[in-house]
Each structure stands twice: as C-alpha cells, then as structure tokens.
C-alpha positions as CSV (number, residue, x, y, z in Angstrom):
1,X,-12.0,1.5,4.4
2,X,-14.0,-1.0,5.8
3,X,-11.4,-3.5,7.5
4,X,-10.3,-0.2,9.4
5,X,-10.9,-1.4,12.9
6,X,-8.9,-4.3,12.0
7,X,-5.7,-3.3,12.4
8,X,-2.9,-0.7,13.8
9,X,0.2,-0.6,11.6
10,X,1.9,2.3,10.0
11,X,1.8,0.2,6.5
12,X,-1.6,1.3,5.5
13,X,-3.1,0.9,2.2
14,X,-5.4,3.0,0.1
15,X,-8.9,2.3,-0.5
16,X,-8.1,1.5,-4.5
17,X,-6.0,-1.0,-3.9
18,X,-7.6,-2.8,-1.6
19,X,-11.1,-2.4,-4.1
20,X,-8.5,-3.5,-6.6
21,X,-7.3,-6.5,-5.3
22,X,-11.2,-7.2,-4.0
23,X,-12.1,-6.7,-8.2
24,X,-9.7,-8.6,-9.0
25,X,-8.3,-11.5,-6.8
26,X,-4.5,-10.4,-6.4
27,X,-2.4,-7.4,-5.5
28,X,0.9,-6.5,-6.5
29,X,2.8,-4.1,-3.6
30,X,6.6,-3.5,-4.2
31,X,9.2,-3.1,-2.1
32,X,7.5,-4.5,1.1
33,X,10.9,-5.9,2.3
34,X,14.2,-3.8,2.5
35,X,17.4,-4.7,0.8
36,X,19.0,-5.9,4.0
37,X,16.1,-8.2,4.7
38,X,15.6,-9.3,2.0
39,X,19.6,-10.9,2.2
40,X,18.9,-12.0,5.2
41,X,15.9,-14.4,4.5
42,X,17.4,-15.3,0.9
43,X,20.5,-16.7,3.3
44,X,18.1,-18.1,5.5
45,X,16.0,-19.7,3.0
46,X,19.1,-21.2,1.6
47,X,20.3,-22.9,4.2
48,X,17.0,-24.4,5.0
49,X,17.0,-25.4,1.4
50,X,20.6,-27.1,1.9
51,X,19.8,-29.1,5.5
52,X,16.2,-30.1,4.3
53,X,15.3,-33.7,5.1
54,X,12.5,-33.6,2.4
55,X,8.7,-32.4,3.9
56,X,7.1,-32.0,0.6
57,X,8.1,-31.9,-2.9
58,X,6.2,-31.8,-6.4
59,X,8.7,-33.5,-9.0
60,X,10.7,-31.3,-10.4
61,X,8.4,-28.1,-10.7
62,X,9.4,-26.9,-7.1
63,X,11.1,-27.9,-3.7
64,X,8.6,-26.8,-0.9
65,X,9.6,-26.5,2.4
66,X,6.8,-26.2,4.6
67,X,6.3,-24.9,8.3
68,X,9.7,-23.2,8.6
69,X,8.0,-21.1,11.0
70,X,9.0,-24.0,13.7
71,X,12.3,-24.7,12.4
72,X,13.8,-21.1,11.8
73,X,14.6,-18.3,14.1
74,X,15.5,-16.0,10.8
75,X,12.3,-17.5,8.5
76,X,10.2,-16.9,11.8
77,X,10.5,-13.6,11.7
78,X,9.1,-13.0,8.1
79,X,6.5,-15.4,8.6
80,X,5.5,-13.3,11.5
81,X,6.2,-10.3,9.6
82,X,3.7,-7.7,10.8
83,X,3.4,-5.6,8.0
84,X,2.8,-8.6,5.7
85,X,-0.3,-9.7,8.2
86,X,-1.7,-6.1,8.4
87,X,-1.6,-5.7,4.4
88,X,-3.4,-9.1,4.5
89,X,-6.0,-8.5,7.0
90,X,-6.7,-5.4,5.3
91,X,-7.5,-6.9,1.9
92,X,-9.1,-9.8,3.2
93,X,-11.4,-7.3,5.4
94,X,-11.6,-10.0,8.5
95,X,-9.6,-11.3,11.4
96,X,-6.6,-14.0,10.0
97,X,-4.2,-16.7,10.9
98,X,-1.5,-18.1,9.9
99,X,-2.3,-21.7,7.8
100,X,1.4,-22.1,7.3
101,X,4.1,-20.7,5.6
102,X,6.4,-22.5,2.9
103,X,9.6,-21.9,0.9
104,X,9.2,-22.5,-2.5
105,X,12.4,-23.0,-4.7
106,X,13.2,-23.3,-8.4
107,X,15.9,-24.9,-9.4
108,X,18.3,-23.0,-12.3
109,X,16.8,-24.7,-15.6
110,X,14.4,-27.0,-13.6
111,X,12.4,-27.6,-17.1
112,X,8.8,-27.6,-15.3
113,X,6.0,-25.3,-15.1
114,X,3.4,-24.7,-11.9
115,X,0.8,-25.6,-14.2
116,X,-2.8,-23.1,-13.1
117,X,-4.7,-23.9,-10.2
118,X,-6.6,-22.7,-7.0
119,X,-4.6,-23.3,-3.6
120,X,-7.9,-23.7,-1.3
121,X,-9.1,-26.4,-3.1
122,X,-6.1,-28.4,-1.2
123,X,-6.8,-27.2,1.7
124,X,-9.2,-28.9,4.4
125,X,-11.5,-25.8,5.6
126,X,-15.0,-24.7,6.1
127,X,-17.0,-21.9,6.6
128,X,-13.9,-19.6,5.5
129,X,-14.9,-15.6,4.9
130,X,-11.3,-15.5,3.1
131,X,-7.9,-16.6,2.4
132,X,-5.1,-15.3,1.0
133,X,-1.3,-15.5,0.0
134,X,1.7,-13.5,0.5
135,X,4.5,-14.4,-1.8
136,X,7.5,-13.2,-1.2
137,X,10.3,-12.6,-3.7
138,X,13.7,-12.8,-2.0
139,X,15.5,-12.9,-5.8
140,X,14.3,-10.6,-8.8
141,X,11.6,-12.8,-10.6
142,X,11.3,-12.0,-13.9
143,X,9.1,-13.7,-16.4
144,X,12.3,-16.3,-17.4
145,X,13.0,-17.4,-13.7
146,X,9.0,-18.0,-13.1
147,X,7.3,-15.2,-11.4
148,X,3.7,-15.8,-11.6
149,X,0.3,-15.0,-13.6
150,X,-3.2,-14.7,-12.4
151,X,-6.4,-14.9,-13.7
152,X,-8.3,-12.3,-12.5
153,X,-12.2,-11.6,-11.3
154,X,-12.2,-15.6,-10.9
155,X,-12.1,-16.0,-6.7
156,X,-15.7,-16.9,-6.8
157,X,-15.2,-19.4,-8.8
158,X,-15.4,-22.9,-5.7
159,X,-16.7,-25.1,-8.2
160,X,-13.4,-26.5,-9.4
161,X,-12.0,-29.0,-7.8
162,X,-8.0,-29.7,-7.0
163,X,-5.4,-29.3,-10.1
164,X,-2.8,-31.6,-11.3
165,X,0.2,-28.9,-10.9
166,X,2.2,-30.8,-13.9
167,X,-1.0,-30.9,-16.0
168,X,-0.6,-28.2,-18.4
169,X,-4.3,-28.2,-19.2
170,X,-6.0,-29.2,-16.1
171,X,-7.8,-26.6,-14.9
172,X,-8.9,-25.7,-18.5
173,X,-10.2,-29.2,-18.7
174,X,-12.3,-28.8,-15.4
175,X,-13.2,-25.2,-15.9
176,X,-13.5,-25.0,-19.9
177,X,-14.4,-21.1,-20.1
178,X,-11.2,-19.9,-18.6
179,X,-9.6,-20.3,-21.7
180,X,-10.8,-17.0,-22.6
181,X,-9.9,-14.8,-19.9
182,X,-7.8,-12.1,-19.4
183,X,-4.2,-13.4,-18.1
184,X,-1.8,-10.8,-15.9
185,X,1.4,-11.7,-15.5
186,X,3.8,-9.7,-12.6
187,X,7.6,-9.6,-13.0
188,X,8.7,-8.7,-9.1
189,X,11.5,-7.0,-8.0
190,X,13.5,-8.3,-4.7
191,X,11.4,-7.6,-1.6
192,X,8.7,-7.0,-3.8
193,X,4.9,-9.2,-2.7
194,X,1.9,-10.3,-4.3
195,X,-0.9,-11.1,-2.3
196,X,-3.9,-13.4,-4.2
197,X,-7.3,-15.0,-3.4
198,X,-7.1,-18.7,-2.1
199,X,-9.1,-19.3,-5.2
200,X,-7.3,-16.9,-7.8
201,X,-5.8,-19.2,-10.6
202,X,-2.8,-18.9,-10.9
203,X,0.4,-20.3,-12.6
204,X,3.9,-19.5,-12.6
205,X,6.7,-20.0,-15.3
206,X,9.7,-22.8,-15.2
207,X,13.3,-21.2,-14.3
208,X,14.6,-20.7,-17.1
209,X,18.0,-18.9,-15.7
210,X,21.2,-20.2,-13.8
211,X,20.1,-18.1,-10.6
212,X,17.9,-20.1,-7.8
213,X,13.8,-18.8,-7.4
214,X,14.0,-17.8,-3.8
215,X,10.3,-17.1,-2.7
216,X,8.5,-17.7,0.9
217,X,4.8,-17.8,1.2
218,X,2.9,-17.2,4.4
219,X,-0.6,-18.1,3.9
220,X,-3.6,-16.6,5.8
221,X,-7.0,-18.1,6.7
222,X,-10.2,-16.9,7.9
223,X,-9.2,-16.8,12.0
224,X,-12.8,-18.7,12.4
225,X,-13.0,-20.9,10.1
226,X,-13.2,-25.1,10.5
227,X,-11.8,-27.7,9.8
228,X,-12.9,-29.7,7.1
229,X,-12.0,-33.4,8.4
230,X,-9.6,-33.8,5.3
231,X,-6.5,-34.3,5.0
232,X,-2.9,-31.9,4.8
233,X,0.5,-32.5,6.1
234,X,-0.5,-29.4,8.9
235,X,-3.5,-31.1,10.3
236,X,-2.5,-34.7,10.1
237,X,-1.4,-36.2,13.5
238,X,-3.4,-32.9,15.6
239,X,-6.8,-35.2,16.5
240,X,-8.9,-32.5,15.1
241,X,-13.0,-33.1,14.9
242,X,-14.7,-31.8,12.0
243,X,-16.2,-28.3,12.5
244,X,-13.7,-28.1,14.9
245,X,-11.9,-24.2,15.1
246,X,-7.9,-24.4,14.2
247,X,-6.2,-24.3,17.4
248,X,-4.0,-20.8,18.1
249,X,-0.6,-22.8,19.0
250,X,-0.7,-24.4,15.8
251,X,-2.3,-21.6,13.8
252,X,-1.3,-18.2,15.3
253,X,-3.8,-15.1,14.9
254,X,-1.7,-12.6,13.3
255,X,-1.0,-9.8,13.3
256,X,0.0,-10.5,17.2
C-alpha cells in the first residue's frame, strides 16, 4: 500500500478497499465504533444538540453544529478518534488535518432533503492533494431516516461550483451529464462510517421516521494545503493571508 509509511495503527486496511474508495470516491467500513461508544457520543451529541446557541443551520434540511471539538470533552474524543484519522490518511495517501468537525442532526419528519452537492467547493483552500469525510452514524440510518448516496468516479470533477442544498436540481443544472450516472446508496448500521472525496456528490434522504439522525462528521484536509482568502465560519476572524498554511492550533495534524 502506498500511504504505508503514513501511519502506525492496528486498524489497517486492505489494499482493495483503499483502490476501491480511490475508483470510486467513497468507502463504506462498518462497525468502526463499538456499541458503548457509540451511546456515549449519541448522549453527547444530544446534549450539544439541546444547549446549542445556533452556529450554523440550513432551514429545515439539518441542524449543524460545528467545531464541537472546542466545546466537548466527550465529542473531542471522536473527533480525535485515532482510528478514524488512520483510515483517513490511508485512503487519502498523504499527511491530514483536521478542517473541523460538525454534528449534523435530522429532525423526526423534518420534510427536507440534502439536495446533491460537493463539500470542497465551500471550502476556502488551495493547492489541496486531498480531502475527505468521516461520517459517523451514532443511530441506524436507513434509507427512511436519510443515510446518504454517492455518485461515484466523479471526485475529479472541480469544475462545479457551490450547490444550493434545498435545490433539488442544482447540481444537475450546473453539471448536466450527471443525470446519467450510476447512484449508490449505503444504509449504515450504528457505529458504522463512510468516508467520501471532498468532491464526491453526494445527497442524503429527509427523515422520514419519529427517531432523531444522530451523525458527527470530522473532516480531513491536505496537512499543506492554503488558504484560499475566502470566506468560512472556521477561518473568519484568524487574520489569515492568502497562500498562507492552516495554522496547527486551529487545525490539528491528526493522527497525533
């Protein structure tokens, strides 16, 4: 395996599923968490949910919670999870940090899809070898509580610019021949993760059931990538240059 020298974690992965999720943008890898953790964030998650103040939110397709890395003794620990940074560095093939984590919570019956888009495209970065996500199921996600669906063989696609999440045709509008591909969609178990390409389209379903969608996300960039000059809630207010590296404090190499 080529990212190898990368990392030193008993969670190893074979060489198929890493050429796999290469191929094909995304990765599905069960039963990364145990049952007991898996409680223990949910509880965490919901508490956060329950004493938010309101950092970010996206009508009514999802509540997001972002950096609860800073706010969360319990949520620190899985966004610092190192099995979940080892996995990532080794599909991603070079060095990472952390861009930020998020909770990202459906509502029972919340009527609203996350309609299909890229995440980098939001995001203000250069010169990045890779990015990826972790998301997290701490609740069964089945098809009717909105687990999500990918695209595949499209991360090379960085000519499409940033999606309307509650336009249902969006991204078919701005990249017409993705109407015809091939559309996988992954049910996940409790503790279960998917990992996809920063520009994997993806969308996931409206909760359809009277149970919460409890999901974190911990997202991982390219360790030397640069900063764009743009703006996002995590770089606002630092006094960053453009071309200018992400500093560690704020954007922790991981795995430590």
């Amino acid at each position: 395996m080529a990212s190898a020298d990368l990392v030193s974690t008993p969670f190893r992965l074979d060489d198929d599923l890493v050429s796999s999720y290469r191929r094909d943008g995304f990765a599905h890898i069960p039963s990364v968490l145990t049952a007991e953790e898996v409680e223990r964030y949910r509880d965490a998650a919901a508490r956060r949910y329950d004493a938010d103040t309101g950092l970010a939110y996206a009508g009514n397709i999802f509540r997001q919670i972002i950096q609860v890395w800073k706010t969360d003794d319990v949520l620190r620990a899985l966004t610092f999870n190192a099995d979940l940074a080892s996995i990532a560095t080794q599909l991603a093939g070079v060095p990472l940090r952390l861009w930020h984590d998020q909770l990202l919570v459906k509502a029972p019956h919340n009527g609203a899809k996350t309609e299909y888009h890229q995440d980098a495209p939001y995001w203000p970065h250069e010169n990045s070898r890779h990015s990826l996500s972790a998301w997290i199921a701490l609740t069964d996600v089945t098809v009717e509580r909105g687990c999500m669906t990918f695209i595949p063989a499209q991360q090379d696609r960085h000519d499409i610019r940033a999606i309307d999440l509650t336009g249902g045709t969006d991204l078919f509008t701005a990249a017409p021949d993705l109407v015809w591909e091939q559309r996988v969609t992954i049910p996940l178990r409790a503790g279960d993760v998917t990992f996809h390409n920063g520009y994997t389209p993806h969308t996931a379903n409206a909760n359809d059931t009277d149970e919460f969608r409890w999901a974190q996300v911990n997202i991982y960039v390219d360790r030397d990538l640069t900063f764009s000059g743009g703006e996002h809630p995590v770089t606002d207010g630092l006094g960053l240059a453009r071309g200018e590296r992400l500093p560690d404090a704020e954007f922790p190499p991981l795995p430590r």
